[in-house]
VONU-528829 format. One record per residue: residue number from 1; x negated, y, z of N, C-alpha, C, O in turn. Coordinates in steps of 0.001 Angstrom, whole numbers, plus 500000, padded with zeros to 6 digits. Atoms other than C-alpha are relative to their C-alpha. Layout:
GUNU  num     nxx     nyy     nzz    caxx    cayy    cazz     cxx     cyy     czz     oxx     oyy     ozz
GUNU  NUM       X       Y       Z       X       Y       Z       X       Y       Z       X       Y       Z
...
This chain:
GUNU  num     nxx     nyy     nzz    caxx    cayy    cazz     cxx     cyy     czz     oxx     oyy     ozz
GUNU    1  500151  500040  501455  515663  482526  529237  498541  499750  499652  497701  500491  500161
GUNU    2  501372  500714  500278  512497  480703  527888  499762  500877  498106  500406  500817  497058
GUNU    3  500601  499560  501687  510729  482551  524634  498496  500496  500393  497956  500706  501479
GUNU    4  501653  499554  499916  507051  483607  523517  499909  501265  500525  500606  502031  499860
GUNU    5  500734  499121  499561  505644  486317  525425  498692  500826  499465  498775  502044  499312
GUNU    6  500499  499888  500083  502401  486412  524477  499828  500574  498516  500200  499835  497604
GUNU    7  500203  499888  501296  501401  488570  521319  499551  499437  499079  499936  499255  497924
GUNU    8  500698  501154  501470  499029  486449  519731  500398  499194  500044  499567  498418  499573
GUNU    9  499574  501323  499723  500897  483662  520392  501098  500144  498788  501457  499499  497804
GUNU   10  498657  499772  501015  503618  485117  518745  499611  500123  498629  500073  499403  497744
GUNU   11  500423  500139  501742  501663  486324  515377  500033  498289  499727  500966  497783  499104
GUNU   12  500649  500918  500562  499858  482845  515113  501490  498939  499614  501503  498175  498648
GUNU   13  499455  501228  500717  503094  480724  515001  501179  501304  499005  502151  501057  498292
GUNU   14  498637  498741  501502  505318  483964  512689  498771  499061  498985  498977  497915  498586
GUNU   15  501163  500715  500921  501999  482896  510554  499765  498536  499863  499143  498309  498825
GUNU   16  499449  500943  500064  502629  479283  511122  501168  499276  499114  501147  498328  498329
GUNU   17  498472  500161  500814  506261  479192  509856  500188  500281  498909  501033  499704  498224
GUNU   18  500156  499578  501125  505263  481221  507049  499279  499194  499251  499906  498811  498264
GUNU   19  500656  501101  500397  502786  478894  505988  500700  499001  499316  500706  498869  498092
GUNU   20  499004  501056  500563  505186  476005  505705  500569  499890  499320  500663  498824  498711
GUNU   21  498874  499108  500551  507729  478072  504152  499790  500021  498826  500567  499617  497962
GUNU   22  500589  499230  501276  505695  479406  501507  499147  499617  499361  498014  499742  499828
GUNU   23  500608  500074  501119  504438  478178  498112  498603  501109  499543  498816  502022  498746
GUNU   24  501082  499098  499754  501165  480067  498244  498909  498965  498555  497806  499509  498489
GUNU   25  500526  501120  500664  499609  477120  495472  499546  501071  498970  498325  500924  499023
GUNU   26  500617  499182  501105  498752  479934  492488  499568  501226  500876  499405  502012  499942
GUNU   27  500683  498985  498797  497468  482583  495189  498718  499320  500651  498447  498280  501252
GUNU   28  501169  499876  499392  494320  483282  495961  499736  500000  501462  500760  500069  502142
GUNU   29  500563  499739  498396  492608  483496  499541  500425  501758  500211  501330  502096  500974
GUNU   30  499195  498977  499734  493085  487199  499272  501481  500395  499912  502198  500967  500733
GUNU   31  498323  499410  500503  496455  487790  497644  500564  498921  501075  501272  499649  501771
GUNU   32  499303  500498  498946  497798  485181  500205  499883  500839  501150  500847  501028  501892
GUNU   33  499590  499454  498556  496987  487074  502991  500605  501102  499837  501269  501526  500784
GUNU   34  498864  499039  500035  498651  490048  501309  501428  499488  500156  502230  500030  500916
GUNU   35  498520  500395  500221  501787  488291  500645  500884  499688  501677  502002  500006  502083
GUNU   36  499367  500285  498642  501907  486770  504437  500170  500809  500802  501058  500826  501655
GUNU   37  499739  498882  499512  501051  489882  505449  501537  500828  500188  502299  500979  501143
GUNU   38  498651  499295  500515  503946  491760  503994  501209  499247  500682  502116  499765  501334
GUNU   39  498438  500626  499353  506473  488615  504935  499815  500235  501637  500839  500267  502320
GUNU   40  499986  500289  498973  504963  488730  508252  501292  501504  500735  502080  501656  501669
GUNU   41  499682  498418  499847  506110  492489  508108  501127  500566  500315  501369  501483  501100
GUNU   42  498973  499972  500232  509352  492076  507091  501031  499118  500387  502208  499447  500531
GUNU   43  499047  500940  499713  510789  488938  507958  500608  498905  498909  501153  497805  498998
GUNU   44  499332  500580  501442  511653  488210  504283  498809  499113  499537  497600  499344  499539
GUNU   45  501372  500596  501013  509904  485489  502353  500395  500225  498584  499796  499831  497583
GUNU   46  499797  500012  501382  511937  486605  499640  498806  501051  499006  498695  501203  497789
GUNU   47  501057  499330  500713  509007  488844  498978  498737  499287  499614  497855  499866  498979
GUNU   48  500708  500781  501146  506950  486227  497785  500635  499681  499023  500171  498586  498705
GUNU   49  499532  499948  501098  508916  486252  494948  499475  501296  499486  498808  501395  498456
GUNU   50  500278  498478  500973  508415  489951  494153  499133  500675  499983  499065  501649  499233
GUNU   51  501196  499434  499802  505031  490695  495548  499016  499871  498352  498866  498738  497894
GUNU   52  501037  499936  501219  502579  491496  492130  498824  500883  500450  498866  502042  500863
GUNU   53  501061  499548  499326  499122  491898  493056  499041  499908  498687  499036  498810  498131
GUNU   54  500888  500111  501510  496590  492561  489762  498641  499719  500728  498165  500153  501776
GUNU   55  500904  501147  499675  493731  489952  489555  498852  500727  500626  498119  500023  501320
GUNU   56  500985  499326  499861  491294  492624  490214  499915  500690  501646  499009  501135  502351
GUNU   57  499837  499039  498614  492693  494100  493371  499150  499620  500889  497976  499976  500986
GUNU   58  501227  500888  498897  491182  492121  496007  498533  500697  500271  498131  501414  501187
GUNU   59  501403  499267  500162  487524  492903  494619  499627  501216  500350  498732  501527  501136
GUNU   60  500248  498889  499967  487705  496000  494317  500581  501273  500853  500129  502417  500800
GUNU   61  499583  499178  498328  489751  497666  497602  499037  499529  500797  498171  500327  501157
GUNU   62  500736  500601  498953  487995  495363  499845  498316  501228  500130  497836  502043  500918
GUNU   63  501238  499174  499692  484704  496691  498708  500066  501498  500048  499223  502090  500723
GUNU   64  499868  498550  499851  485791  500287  498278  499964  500246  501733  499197  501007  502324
GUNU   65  499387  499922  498753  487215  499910  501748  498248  500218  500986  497828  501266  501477
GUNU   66  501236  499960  499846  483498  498698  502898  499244  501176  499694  498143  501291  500233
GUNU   67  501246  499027  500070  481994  501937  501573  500426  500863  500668  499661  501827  500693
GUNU   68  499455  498518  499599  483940  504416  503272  500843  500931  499603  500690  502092  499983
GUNU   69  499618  499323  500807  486641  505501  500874  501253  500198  500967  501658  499530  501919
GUNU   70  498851  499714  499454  489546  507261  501729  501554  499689  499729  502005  499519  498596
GUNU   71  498688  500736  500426  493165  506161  502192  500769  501649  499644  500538  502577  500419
GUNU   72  499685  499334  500081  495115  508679  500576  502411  500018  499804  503004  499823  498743
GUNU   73  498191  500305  500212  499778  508579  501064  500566  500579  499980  500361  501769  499740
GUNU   74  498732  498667  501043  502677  509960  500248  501056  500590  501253  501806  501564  501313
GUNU   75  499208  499539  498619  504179  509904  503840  499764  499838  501069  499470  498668  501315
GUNU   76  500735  500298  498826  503188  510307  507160  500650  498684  500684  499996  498642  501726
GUNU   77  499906  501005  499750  504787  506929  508140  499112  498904  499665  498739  498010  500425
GUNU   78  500895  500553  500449  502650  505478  505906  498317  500117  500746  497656  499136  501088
GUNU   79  500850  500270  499721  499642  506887  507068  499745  499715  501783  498911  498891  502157
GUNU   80  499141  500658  498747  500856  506529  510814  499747  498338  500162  499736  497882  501306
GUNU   81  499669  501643  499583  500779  502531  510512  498823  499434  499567  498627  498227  499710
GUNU   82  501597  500724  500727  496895  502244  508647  499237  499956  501212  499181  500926  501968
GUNU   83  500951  500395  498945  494527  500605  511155  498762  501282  500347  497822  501183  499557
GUNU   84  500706  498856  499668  492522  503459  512209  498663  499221  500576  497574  499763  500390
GUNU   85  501236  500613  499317  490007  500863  514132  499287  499607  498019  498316  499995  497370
GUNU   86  501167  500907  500852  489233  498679  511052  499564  501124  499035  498512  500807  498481
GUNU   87  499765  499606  500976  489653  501824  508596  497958  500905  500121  496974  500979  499385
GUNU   88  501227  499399  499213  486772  503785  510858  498902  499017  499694  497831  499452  499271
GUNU   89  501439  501093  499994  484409  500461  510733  498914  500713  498712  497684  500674  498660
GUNU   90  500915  499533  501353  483486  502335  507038  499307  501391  500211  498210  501813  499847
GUNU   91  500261  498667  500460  483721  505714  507621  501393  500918  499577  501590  502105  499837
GUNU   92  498911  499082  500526  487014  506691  506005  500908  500864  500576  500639  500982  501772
GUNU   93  499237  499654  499691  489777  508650  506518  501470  499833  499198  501648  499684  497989
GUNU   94  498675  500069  500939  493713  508499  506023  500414  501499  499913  500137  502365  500743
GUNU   95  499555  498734  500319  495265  511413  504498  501069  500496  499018  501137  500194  497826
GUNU   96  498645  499576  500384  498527  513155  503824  500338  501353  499670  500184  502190  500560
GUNU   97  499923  498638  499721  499388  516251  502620  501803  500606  499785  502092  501755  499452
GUNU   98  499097  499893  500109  502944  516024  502543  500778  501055  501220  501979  501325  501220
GUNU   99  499685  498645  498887  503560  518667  505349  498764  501081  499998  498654  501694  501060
GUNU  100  500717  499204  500440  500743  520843  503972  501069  501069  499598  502164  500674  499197
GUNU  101  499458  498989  499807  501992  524720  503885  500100  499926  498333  501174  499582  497840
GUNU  102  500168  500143  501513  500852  524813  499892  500964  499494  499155  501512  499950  498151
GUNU  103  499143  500844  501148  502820  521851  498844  501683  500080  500472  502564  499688  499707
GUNU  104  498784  500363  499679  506005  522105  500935  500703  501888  498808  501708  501921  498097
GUNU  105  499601  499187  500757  506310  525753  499187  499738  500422  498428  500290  501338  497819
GUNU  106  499930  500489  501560  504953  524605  495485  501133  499064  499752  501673  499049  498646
GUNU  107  498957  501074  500312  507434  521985  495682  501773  500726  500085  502761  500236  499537
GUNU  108  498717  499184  500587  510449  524807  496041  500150  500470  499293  501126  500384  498548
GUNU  109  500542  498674  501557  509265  527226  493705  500544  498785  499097  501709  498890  498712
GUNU  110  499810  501150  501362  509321  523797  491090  501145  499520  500114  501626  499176  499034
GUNU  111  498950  500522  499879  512506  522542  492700  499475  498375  499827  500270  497785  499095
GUNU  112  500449  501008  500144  510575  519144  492786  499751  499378  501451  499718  500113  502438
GUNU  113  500024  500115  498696  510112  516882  495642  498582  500121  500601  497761  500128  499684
GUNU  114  500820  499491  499760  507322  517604  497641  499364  498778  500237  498780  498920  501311
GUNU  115  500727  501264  500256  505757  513964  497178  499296  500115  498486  498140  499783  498225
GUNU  116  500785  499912  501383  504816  514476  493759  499230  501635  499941  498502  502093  499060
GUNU  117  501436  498613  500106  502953  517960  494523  499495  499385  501337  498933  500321  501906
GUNU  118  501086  500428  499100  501318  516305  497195  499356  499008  499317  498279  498642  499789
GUNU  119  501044  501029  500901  500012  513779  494652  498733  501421  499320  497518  501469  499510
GUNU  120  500692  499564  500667  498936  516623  492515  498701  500753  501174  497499  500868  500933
GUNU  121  500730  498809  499198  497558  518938  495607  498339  498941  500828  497352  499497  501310
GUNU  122  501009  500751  500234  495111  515528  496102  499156  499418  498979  498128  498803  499259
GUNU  123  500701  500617  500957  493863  514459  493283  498801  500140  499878  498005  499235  499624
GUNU  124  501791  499974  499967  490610  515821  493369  499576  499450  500720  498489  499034  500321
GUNU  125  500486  501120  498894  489944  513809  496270  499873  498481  499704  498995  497692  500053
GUNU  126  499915  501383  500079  491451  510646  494871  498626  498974  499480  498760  497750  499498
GUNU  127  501083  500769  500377  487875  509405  493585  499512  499480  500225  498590  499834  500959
GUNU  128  500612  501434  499200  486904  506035  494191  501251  499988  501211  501036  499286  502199
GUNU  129  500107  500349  498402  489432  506497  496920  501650  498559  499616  502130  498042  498606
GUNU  130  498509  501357  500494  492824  503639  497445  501516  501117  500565  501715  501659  501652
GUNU  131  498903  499113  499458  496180  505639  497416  500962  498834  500022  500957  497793  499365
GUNU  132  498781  501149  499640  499327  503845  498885  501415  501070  500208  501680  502123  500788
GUNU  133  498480  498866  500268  502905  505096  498006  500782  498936  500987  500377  497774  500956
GUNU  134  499359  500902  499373  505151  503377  500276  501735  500595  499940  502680  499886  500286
GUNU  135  498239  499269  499507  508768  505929  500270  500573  500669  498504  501747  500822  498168
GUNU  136  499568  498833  501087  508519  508105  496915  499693  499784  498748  498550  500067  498389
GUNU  137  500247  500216  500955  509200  506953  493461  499421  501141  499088  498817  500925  498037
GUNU  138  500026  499156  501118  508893  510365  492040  498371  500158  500474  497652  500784  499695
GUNU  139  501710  499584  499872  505046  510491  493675  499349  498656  499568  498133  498713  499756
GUNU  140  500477  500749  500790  504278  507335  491992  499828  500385  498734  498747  500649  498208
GUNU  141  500487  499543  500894  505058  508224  489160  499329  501762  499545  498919  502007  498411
GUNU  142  500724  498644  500218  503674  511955  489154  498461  499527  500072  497707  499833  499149
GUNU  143  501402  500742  500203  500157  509814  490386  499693  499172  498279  498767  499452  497518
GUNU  144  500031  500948  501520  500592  507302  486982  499701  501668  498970  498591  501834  498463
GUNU  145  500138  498864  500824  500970  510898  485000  498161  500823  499918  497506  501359  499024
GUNU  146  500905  499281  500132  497940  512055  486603  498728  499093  499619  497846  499480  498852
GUNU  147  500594  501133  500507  496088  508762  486345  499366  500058  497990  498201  500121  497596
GUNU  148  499984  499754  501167  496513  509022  482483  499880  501026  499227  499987  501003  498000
GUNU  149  500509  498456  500090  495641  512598  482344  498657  499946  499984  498135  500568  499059
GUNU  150  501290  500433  499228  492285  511548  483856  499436  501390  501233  498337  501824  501579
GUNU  151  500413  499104  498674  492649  514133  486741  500329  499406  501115  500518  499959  502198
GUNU  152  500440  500525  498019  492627  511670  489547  499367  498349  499464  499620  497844  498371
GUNU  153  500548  501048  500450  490695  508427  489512  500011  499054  501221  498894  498744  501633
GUNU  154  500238  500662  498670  491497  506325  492691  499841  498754  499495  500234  498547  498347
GUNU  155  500881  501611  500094  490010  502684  492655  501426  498884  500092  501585  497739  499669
GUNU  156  498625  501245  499737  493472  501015  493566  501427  500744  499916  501196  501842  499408
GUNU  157  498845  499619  499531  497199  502039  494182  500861  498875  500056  500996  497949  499256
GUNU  158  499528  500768  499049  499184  500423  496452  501375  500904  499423  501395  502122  499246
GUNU  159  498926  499541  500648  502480  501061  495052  501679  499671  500242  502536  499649  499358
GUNU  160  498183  500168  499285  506145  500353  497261  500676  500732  499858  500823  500898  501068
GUNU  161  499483  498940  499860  508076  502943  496788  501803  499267  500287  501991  498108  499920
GUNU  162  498785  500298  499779  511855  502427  497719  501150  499970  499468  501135  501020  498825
GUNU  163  498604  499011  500774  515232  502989  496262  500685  499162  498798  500282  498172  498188
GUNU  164  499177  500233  501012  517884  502657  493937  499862  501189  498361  500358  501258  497237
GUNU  165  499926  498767  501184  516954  505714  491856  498276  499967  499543  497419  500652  500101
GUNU  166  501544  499574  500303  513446  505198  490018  499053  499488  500488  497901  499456  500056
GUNU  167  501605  501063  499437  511501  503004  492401  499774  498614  498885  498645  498363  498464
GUNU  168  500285  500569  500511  512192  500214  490372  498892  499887  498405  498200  498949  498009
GUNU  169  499916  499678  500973  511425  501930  487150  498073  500485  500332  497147  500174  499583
GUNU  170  501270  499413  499341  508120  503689  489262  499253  498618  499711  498285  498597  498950
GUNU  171  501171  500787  499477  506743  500204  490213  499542  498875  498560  498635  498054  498427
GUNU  172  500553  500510  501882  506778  498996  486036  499533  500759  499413  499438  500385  498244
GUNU  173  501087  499202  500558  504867  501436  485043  498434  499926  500594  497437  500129  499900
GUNU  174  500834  499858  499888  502450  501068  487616  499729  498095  499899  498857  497762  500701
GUNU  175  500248  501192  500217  502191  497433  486936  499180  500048  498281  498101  499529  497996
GUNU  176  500999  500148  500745  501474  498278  483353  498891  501213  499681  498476  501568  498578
GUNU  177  501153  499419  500332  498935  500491  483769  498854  499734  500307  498701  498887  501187
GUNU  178  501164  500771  499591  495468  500064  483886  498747  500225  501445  497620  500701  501580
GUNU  179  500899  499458  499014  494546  500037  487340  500083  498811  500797  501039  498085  500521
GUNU  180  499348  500760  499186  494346  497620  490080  501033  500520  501169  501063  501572  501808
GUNU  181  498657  499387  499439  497535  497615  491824  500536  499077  500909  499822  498076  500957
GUNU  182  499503  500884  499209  499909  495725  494541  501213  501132  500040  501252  502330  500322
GUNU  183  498411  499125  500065  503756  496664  494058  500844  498664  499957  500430  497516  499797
GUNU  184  499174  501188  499388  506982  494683  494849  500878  500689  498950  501137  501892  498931
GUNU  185  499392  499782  500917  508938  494564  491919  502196  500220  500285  502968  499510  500930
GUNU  186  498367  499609  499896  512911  495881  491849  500170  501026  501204  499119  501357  501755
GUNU  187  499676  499248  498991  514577  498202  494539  499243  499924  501320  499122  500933  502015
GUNU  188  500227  500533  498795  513126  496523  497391  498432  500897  500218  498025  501540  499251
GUNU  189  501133  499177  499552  509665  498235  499263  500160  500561  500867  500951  500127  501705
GUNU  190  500384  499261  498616  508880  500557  501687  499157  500314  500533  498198  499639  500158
GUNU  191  500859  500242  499486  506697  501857  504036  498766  499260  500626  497548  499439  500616
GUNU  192  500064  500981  499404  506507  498968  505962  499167  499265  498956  498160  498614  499232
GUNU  193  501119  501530  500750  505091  496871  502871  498665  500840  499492  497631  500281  499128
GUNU  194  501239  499641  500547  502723  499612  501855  498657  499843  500876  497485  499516  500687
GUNU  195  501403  500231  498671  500875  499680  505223  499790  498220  500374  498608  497910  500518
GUNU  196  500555  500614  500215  500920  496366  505512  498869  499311  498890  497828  498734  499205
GUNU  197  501136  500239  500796  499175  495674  502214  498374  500946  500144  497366  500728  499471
GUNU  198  501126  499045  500087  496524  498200  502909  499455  499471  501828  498334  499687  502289
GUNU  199  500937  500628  498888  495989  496466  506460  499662  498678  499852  498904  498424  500788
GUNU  200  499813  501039  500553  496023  492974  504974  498110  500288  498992  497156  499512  498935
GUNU  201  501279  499634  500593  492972  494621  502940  499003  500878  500876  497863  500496  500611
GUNU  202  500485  499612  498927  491474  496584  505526  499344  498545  501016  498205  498557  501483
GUNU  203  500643  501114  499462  491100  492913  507259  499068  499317  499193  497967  498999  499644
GUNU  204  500642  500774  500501  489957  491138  504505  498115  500912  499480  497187  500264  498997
GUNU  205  501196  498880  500162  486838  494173  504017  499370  499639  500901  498171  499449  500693
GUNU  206  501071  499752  498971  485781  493778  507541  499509  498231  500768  498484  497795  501292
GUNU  207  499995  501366  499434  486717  490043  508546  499826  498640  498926  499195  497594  499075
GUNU  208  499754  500733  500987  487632  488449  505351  500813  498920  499769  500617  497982  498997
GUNU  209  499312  500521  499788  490551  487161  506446  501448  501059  500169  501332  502281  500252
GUNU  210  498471  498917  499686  494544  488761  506954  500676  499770  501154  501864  500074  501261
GUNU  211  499147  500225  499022  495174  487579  510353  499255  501336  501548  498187  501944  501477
GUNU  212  499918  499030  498875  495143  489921  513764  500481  501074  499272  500708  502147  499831
């Protein structure tokens, strides 16, 4: 049986095919490499249809990323899959507190899920930093709540959340609010697309590019 072996062999032509594939003509140099990112991720190009990336994002992760800010998520899968080499090149750290002792027993007491008191049980941290939701509509929107409160102030949110119940509903709110953002509009998301967008930016910080 004859097939590619070689890893990089294998990205460069997945990244190849995608290329061809994909109408990339109103996309930027950055937001393309999010988008290929993500399809590379998934398999789907139907997510260049639903990928929404605000004009600002780019600018302003990249360089956050460059100073040392911290990645802050909603599930340890998420933070599990963030480049730890390129993330280190700054300084930062990823961080979860979703199995924190605090929030798993604030979140019974409230009868709430314990994604949205792990938004709240960070927030003081979130400053300047890039948070990425990738599993939990209800910790999107509990972040948007706190956002507009002005008790957390993170520089970006990375915003996938999953589902039939509320992700969709999660990722239009954070579209219109005023932050820069990257969310995949309707049911569709996931882990999978949050960490890729946040390594997709993680490359473009250190290389200025979205490939390896």
């Amino acid at each position: 049986m004859s097939f590619i072996h070689d890893p990089l062999a294998i990205e460069a032509y997945s990244r190849e095919i995608i290329a061809a594939r994909l109408d990339t003509s109103g996309l930027g140099s950055g937001e393309r490499a999010i988008v290929t990112r993500i399809i590379h991720a998934t398999g789907d190009l139907e997510y260049a249809r639903l990928v929404r990336i605000h004009p600002r994002l780019v600018q302003v992760a990249t360089a956050a990323l460059r100073q040392g800010v911290d990645i802050i998520t909603d599930i340890e899968m998420v933070r599990q899959g963030i480049s730890r080499p390129l993330l280190a090149r700054g300084g930062g750290k990823v961080i979860c507190a979703i199995h924190e002792d605090a929030v798993v027993k604030e979140a019974a007491a409230q009868g709430v899920t314990r994604a949205m008191v792990a938004m709240e049980y960070l927030a003081s941290r979130m400053a300047g930093a890039l948070v990425a939701i990738g599993n939990a509509p209800t910790a999107l929107f509990r972040l948007l709540e706190l956002v507009a409160a002005g008790q957390a102030a993170p520089v970006a949110i990375i915003g996938t959340p999953v589902g039939f119940v509320g992700a969709a509903e999660a990722k239009a709110a954070l579209e219109a609010a005023s932050i820069p953002f990257v969310t995949v509009r309707g049911t569709r998301g996931g882990s999978t697309i949050a960490v890729a967008a946040v390594n997709a930016l993680l490359h473009l910080a250190w290389d200025g590019g979205g490939e390896g």
